[in-house]
N, C-alpha and C positions, 0 to 999 in steps of 0.2 A: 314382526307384523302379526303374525299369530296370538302371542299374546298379549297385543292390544285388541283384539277383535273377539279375545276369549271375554277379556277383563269388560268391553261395550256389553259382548250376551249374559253375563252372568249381573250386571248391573240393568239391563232390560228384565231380566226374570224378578229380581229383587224388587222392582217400583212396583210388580206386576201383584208378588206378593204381600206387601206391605201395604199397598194403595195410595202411594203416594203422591203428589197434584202434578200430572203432565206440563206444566210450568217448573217446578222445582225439578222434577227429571230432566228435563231439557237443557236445566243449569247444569245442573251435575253433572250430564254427561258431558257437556262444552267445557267446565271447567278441567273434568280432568282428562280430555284429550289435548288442551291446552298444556296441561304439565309433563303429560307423556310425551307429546314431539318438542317437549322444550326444556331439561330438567333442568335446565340450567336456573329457572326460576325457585326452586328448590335448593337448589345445590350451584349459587353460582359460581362456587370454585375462585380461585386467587384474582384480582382484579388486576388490568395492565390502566397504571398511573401513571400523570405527568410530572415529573419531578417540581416542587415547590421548594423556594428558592425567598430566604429573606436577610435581608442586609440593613448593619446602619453604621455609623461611626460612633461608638458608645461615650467617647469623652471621656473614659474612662472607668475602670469598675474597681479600682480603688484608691482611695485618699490621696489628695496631691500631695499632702504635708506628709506622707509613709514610704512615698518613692524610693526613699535611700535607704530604708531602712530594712533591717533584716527580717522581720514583719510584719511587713506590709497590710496593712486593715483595708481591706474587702468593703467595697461601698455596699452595706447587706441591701439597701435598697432597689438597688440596681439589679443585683443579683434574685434578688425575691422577685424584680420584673421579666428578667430574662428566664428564668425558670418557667415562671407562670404563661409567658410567651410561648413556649417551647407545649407544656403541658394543654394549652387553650389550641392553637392554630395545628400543634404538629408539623409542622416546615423540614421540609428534607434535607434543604441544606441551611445554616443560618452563616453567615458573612459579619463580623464585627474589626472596623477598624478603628486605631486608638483605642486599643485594649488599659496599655499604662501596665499590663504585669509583668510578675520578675519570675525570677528561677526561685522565688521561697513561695510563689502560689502553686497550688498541686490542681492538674486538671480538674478533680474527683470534688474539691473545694468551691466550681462552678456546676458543673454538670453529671450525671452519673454517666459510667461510664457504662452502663446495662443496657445504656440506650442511643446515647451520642459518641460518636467518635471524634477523638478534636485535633487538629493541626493547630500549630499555632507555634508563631514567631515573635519573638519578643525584642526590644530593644538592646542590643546590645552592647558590650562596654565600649566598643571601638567607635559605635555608631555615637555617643555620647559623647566622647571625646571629640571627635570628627568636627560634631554639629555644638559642641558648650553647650548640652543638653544635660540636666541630674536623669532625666528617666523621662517617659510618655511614650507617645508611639505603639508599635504593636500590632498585632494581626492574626486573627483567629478562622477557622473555617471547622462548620460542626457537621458533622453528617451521618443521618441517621440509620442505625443498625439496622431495620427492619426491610433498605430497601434490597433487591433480588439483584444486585449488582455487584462489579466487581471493584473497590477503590483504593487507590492508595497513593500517596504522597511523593510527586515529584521531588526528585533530591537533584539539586546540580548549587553549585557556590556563586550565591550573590550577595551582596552586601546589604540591599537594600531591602527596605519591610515588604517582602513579598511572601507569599505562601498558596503554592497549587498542587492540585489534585488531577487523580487520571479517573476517572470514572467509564467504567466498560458495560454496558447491555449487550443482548443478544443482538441487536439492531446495529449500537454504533457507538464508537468512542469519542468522550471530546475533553480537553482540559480544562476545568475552569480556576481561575487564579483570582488572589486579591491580593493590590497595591495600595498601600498608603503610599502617593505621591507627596514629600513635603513641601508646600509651600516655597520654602527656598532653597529648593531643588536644582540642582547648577547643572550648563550640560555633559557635565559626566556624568550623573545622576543617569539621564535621560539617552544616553548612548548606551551605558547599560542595560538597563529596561529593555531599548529596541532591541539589543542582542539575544538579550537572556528571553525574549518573547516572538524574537523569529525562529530562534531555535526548536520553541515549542510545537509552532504553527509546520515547522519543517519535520520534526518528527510527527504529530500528534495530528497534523491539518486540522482539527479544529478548536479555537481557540474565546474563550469569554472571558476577560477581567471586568469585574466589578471592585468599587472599592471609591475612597476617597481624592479624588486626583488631581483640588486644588486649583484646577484651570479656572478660576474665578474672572478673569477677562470675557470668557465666550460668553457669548449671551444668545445665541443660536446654534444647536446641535444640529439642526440640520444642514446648515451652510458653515462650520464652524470655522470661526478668523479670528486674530487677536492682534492685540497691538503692543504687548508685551512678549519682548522676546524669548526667553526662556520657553513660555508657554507655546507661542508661534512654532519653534524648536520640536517643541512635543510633538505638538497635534500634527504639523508636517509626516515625523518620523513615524507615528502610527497609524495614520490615513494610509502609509507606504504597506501597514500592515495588511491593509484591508478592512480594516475593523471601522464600525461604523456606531453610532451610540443611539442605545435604544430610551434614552431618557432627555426629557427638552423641558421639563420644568422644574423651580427652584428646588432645592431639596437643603438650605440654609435659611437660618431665621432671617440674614441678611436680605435673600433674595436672590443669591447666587446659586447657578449648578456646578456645585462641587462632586456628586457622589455618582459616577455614570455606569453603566452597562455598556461595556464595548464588545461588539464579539463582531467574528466572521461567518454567522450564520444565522440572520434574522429571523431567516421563514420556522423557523423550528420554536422561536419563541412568543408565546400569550403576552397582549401588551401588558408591560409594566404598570402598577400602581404605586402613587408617590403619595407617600404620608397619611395611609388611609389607620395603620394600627401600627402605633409603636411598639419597638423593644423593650430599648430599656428609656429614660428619660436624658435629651439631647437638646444641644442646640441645633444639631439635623435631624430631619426624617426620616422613614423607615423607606424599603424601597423593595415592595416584593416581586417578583412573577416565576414564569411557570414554564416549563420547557417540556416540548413533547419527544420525552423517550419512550415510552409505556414502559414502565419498571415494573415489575413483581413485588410484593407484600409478604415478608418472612414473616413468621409468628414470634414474639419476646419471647425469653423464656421464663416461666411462672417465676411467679412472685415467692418470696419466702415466707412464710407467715408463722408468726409464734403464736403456741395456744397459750394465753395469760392464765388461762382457768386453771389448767395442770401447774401453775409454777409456783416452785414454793418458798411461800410468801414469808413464811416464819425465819427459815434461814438467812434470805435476804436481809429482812429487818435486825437476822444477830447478826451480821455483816457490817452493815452499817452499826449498827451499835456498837462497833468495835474499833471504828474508825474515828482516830483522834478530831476534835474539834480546832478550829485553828483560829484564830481570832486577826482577823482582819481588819486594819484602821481603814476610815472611810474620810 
C-alpha cells in the first residue's frame, strides 16, 4: 500500500513540474491505479480453458485401391486438410472414424508428433476375416500437447474399433472414447460395447463416446426408438448406461444421424455445432464442441530454426555433383 501511495505522490509532483493538462493527469493516474490493483491486465499469466473437441468420419485418408497393399498412398488431400484443420482452429482433441490405415502408415506421416499425440486403432487381420472385409475401418483420437493435463490411453482387450482415453485435471477425470459402430453390427457386437463401456463408467464414472454409431433408424435423439432390431438392441443397452446424446440433427448427406455424442454428463458440455467447419472432405459432417474443464496452457517447445545464410552452399552443390544421374522412363 505504501508503495502505491509513494508511486500516486511522486506522479502528483511530476504533472506539477511538467505542466501537464489536469485532464491528461486525471487519466494517468486512473489508468495506472487500474493496473496496480489488477496486474493481471499486464501479466495475465496462463489462461483456464475449455477443452475443444472436433470430430468426423474421414471416409478414409488413404486410397481405396492401396488397402492391401504394403504401401499404402495417403489421400495428400485429405491430409493437407486435416493438417490445415489442426493449424487454423487448434482443437484439443480431434476424433476421426474410418481412418482406412494400416501398420505401414507411421503416426509422424499425418501429424507431428511436437504437437499431437495420437491413439489410434486400426483394422485388424481378424476383424477382416470376421466381417469379408480387404481393409477400412479405423479410429483415431489426437490430443494436444500443450494442454496442463494428465492423458493416457485406456488398455483393456476388445475386438472392436474402439479407442479411449483417460484425461485428469486438477478438477476432474473423465474418459472419453470413440466407436465406429458397424452398420452390421450383430448383438455380440453390441454386448460387448455395453460391457467394455460399463466397465469404464464403473471405474472412471464419467464417461463420453463420440464417434460414428450407424443407428440410421432413429430419427429423434431426444425420444430415441427404432424399429430395427439390432439397433433397438443398442440403444436399449446404452440408455441402461445413462448416456444420453447431445446431438439431434443429420450429420449424413443422406439425412441421417449417424455420428452422436453420448455422455453421462451433459451440464459440463457447450452445445454442439453440426457441420459448421470441415475436416477433412466427407460424405459426413464435422461435429465440434466444448467441455468445461478449465485446463491450463503449456508452452511448445521452440522451433528449430536453420540459418540458410551460414550454410555452405559450395560443398552442398559438390555433393550433388557427385551423385550419379539416373534416368528414369516415364
Amino acid at each position: 500500500m505504501l508503495s502505491t501511495l509513494h508511486y500516486v505522490s511522486c506522479l502528483c509532483m511530476l504533472s506539477n513540474k511538467v505542466g501537464i493538462s489536469k485532464a491528461l493527469f486525471v487519466y494517468s493516474m486512473a489508468l495506472s491505479l487500474i493496473v496496480i490493483v489488477n496486474p493481471g491486465i499486464v501479466n495475465p499469466g496462463p489462461s483456464n480453458d475449455n477443452i475443444k473437441i472436433a470430430y468426423c468420419n474421414a471416409k478414409g485418408l488413404i486410397h481405396m485401391n492401396s488397402m492391401t497393399s504394403n504401401r499404402p498412398m495417403l489421400q495428400a488431400k485429405k491430409v493437407q486438410d486435416l493438417q490445415a484443420y489442426l493449424f487454423t482452429f487448434e482443437p484439443d482433441i480431434v476424433i476421426l472414424n474410418e481412418t482406412w490405415l494400416t501398420k505401414h502408415i507411421n503416426d509422424n506421416e499425418l501429424v507431428s508428433s511436437d504437437y499431437y499425440t495420437m491413439f489410434r486403432k486400426d483394422r485388424t487381420e481378424a476383424d477382416k476375416i470376421k466381417y469379408g472385409k480387404k481393409g477400412g475401418g479405423g479410429v483415431m483420437i489426437l490430443y494436444r500437447n500443450d494442454i496442463d493435463a494428465s492423458v493416457s490411453e485406456v488398455k483393456a482387450k476388445i475386438s472392436l474399433p474402439v479407442t479411449s482415453i483417460l484425461v485428469k485435471t486438477r478438477f476432474r477425470k473423465m474418459c472419453i472414447s470413440t466407436y465406429y459402430r458397424y452398420d452390421y453390427s450383430n448383438e455380440g457386437s453390441t454386448r460387448e460395447a455395453e460391457k467394455y463401456y460399463r466397465n469404464l463408467i464403473t471405474k472412471y464414472k464419467y464417461l463420453t463416446i463420440i464417434g460414428d454409431l450407424n443407428l440410421s433408424s432413429v430419427k429423434d435423439w431426444e425420444t430415441p426408438v427404432s424399429d430395427v432390431c439390432n439397433q433397438a438392441d443398442f440403444i436399449e443397452r446404452f440408455t441402461s448406461l445413462g448416456l444420453v446424446s447431445l446431438v439431434n440433427s443429420p450429420t449424413h448427406r443422406s439425412g441421417n444421424i449417424l455420428d452422436l455424442i453420448l455422455t453421462n454428463q451433459p451440464e459440463i458440455f457447450e452445445r454442439p455445432t453440426v457441420g459448421v467447419d470441415n475436416i477433412v472432405q466427407s460424405d459426413h459432417v464435422a461435429i465440434c464442441c466444448s467441455i468445461k474443464l478449465r485446463v491450463k496452457r503449456k508452452s511448445f517447445p521452440s522451433v528449430r530454426k536453420f540459418l540458410y545464410k551460414k550454410a555452405n552452399w559450395e560443398a552442398l552443390n559438390a555433393n550433388l555433383k557427385s551423385i550419379p544421374v539416373l534416368c528414369v522412363d516415364t
